[in-house]
C-alpha positions in Angstrom: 0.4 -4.4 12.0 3.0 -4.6 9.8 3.1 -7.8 6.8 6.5 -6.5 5.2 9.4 -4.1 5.7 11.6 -2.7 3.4 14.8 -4.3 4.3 13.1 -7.9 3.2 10.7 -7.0 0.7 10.5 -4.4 -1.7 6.6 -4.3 -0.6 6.1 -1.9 2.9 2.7 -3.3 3.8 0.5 -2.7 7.1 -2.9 -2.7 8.5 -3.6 0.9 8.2 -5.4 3.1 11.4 -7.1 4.8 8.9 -10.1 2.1 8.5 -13.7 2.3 10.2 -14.8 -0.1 13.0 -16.9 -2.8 10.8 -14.8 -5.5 8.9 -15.2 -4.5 5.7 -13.8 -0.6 6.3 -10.1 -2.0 7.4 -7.2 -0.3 5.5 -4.8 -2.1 4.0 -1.7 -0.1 3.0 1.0 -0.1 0.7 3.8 2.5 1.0 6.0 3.7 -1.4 8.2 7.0 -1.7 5.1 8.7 -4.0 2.8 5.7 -4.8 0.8 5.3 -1.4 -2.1 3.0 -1.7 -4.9 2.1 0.3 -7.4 -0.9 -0.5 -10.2 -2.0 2.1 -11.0 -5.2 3.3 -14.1 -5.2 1.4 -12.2 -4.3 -1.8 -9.5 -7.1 -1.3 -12.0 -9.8 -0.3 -14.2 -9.2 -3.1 -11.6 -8.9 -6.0 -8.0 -9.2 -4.7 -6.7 -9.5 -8.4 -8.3 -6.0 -9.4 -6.1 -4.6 -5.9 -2.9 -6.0 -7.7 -3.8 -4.9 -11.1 -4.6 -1.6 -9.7 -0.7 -1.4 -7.8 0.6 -2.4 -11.4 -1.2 0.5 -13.3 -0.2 3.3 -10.7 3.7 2.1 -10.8 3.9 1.4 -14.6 3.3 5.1 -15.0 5.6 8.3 -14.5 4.9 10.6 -12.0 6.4 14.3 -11.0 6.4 14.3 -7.6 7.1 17.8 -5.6 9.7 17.6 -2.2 10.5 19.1 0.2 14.6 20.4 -0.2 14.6 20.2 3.8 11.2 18.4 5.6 12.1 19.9 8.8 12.5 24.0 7.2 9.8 24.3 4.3 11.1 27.8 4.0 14.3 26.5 1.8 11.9 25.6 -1.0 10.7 22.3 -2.9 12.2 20.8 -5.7 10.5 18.6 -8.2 11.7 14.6 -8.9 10.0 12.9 -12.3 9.8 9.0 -10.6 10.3 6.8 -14.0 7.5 4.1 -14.7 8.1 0.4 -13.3 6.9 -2.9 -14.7 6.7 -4.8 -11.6 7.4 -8.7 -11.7 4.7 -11.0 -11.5 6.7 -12.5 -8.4 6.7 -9.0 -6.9 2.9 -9.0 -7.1 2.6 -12.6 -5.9 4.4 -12.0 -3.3 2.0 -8.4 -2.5 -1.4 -11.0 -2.7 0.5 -12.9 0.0 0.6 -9.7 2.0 -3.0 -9.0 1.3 -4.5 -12.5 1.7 -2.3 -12.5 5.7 -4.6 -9.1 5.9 -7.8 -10.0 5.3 -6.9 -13.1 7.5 -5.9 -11.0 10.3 -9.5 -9.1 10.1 -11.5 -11.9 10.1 -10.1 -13.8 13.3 -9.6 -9.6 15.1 -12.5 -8.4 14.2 -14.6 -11.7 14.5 -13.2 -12.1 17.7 -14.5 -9.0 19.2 -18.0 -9.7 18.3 
């Protein structure tokens, strides 16, 4: 499930695949061109402020990130891109705890519900 999109948010947010079956292994996912993260439910419900100070960290610094010239023909070689360091607003990550508390919501009442 997805709690933003790209083209209203600069957040793409979902409720990863990726987790277990209990509660506490649900995925929570942030996407980004090189800065993919992944927090649990157990990691968000337990201290969602160390999940947002986390995403700040990993965008405030530069990365190198290798690409693919053409994803569909590997053959035609990589290139390498040098992503610059981003201080995110305190709105921006505000508005990712909203995205995170809607998450941990959504697992209770799912995974609650199945019980």
């Amino acid at each position: 499930m997805s709690y933003s999109r790209w083209g209203s948010s600069f957040w793409y947010t979902y409720w990863s695949a990726l987790g277990g079956p209990s509660k506490e292994e649900q995925i929570f996912e942030i996407c980004d061109i090189s800065r993919n993260m992944r927090f649990s439910y157990r990691e968000i419900k337990k201290d969602m402020q160390s999940c947002l100070d986390k995403v700040r960290s990993e965008f405030a610094k530069e990365k190198e990130v290798e690409y693919f010239v053409d994803p569909f023909d590997p053959s035609k070689g990589s290139e390498t891109v040098r992503l610059k360091s981003l201080a995110l607003e305190e709105s921006l990550l505000e508005e990712l705890g909203e995205y995170m508390k809607k998450f941990v919501a959504d697992v209770e009442k799912t995974i609650e519900s199945r019980v």
